[in-house]
VMD Tcl script that draws the C-alpha trace (Angstrom):
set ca {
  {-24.66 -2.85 79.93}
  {-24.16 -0.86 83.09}
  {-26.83 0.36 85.78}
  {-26.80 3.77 87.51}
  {-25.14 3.75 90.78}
  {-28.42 4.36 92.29}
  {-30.35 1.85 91.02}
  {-27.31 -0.68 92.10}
  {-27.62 0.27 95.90}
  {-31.36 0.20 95.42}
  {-30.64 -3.74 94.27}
  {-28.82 -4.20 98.13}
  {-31.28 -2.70 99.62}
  {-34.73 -2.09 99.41}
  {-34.93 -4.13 96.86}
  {-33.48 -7.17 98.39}
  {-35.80 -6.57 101.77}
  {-39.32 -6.53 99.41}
  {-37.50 -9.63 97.83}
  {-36.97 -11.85 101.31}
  {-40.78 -10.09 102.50}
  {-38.73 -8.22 104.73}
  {-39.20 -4.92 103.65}
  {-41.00 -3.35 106.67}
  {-38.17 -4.02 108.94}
  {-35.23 -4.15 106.37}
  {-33.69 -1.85 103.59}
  {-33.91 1.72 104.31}
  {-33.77 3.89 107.53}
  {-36.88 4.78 108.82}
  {-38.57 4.88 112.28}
  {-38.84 1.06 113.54}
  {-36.69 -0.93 110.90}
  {-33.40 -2.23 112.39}
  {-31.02 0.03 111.45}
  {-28.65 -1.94 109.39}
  {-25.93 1.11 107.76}
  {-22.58 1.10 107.17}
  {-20.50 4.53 107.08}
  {-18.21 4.94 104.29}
  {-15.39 7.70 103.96}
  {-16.23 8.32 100.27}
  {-19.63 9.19 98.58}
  {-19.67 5.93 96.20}
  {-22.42 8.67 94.22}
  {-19.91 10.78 92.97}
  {-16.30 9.84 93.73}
  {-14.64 8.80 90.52}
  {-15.28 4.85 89.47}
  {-11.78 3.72 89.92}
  {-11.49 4.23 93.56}
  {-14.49 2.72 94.71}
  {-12.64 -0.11 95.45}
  {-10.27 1.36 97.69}
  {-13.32 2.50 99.87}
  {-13.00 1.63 103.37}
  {-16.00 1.13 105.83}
  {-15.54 2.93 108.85}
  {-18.60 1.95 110.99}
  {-20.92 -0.73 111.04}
  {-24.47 -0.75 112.62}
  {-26.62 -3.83 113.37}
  {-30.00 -3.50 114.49}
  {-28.64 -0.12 115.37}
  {-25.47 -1.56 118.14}
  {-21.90 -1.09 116.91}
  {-20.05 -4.36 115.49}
  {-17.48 -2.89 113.69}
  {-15.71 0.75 114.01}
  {-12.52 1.90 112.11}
  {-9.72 3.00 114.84}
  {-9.29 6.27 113.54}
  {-12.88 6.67 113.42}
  {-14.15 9.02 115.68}
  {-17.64 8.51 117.01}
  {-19.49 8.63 119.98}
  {-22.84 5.90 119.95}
  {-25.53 8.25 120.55}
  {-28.29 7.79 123.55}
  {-31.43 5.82 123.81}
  {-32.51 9.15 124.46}
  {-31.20 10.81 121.24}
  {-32.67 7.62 119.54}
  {-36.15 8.00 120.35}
  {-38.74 9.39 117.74}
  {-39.90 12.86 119.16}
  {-43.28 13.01 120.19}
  {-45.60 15.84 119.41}
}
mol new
graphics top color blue
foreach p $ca { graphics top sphere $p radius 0.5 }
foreach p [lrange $ca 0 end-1] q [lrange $ca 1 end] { graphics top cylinder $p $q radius 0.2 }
display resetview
């Protein structure tokens, strides 16, 4: 029996933040969680099953610093400034 893509991220995620009572600063991005991501170079969505596991992780966010970035991954951390939820 197999599970939708989807529903297997969902399992990492969310999921596993409501799981640990966690969810309100863990699990997805919104406004005030942690940021926790990693950047990918392949949508695991729709790229064909068999090379998911040659997908490489080209950035990785904690609490929203940098602890991990591919070298021939270009990006520039963006500002507190850039960071900030706009205000009305």
């Amino acid at each position: 029996m197999c599970i939708p893509w989807e529903q297997a991220i969902r399992f990492y995620t969310i999921n596993n933040a409501y799981l640990l009572f966690l969810e309100r600063e863990l699990g997805s991005l919104e406004v005030g969680k942690r940021a926790d991501l990693i950047v990918v170079d392949r949508d695991l969505l729709t790229c064909p099953v068999d090379q998911i596991p040659a997908t490489r992780v080209l950035l990785t966010l904690v609490e929203g610093k940098v602890v991990h970035r591919a070298k021939d991954f270009s990006w520039e951390e963006p500002s507190a400034e850039r960071l900030s939820p706009s205000k009305p």
